[in-house]
C-alpha positions, 0 to 999 in steps of 0.5 A, spaced: 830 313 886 824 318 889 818 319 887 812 323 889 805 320 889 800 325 888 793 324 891 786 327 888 780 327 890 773 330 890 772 335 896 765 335 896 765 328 898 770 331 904 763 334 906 759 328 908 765 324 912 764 322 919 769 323 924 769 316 925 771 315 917 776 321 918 779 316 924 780 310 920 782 314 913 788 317 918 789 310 921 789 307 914 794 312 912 798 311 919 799 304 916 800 305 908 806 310 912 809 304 916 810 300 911 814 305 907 819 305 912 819 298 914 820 298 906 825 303 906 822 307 902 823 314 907 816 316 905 814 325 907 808 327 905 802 331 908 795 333 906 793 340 903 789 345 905 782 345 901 783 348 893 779 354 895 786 356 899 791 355 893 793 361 888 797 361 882 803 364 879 802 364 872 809 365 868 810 367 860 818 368 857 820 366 864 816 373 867 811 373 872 805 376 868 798 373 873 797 370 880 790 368 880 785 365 885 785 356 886 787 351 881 791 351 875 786 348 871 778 346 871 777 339 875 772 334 879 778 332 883 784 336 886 790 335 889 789 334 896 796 330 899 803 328 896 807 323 898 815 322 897 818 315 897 825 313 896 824 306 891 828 301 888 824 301 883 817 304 879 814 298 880 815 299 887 812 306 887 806 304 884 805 298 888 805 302 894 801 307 889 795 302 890 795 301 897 794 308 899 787 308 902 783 312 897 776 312 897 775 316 890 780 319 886 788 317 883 794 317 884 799 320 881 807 317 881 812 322 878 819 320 879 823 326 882 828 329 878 835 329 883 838 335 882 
């Protein structure tokens, strides 16, 4: 089964990183990737542009009634990147859940419905 891992942070902490902490977070995050594919999990993914890019559509009676600026909803921490990994298991998807390299935040595990 696949499941999606949804990352979400707080982008203000963003501001203060050294590039020397980006490298290793993109090094960290190269590594969780290898073993997802030495585990046969076929993991995709990418990281998102800031919040302040994303608009929504909103939809009411299954019309298009709003698109407005940002996020769907007030939060400290904003959807930054996803991953999608094909597991055995939830146990599996959430063991590989805790090992991604966060520094604040959580992670979201939803199974993907295959249509």
């Amino acid at each position: 089964m696949r499941y999606v891992l949804l990352l979400y942070g707080n982008e203000k902490l963003d501001e203060n990183v050294t590039p020397e902490q980006w490298q290793a977070t993109i090094e960290a995050h190269n590594a969780w990737t290898q073993e997802a594919i030495d585990r046969g999990m076929k993991p995709s993914g990418d990281a998102l542009q800031p919040v302040a890019t994303a608009k929504t559509a909103r939809f009411e009676d299954t019309k298009h009634t709003l698109t407005t600026d940002g996020p769907f909803a007030e939060t400290k921490e904003q959807l930054g990147g996803f991953y999608i990994i094909d597991c055995d298991t939830e146990a599996d998807a959430l063991e590989m859940a805790a090992k991604l390299p966060m520094l604040t935040g959580s992670v979201e595990v939803r199974p993907v419905i295959e249509f």
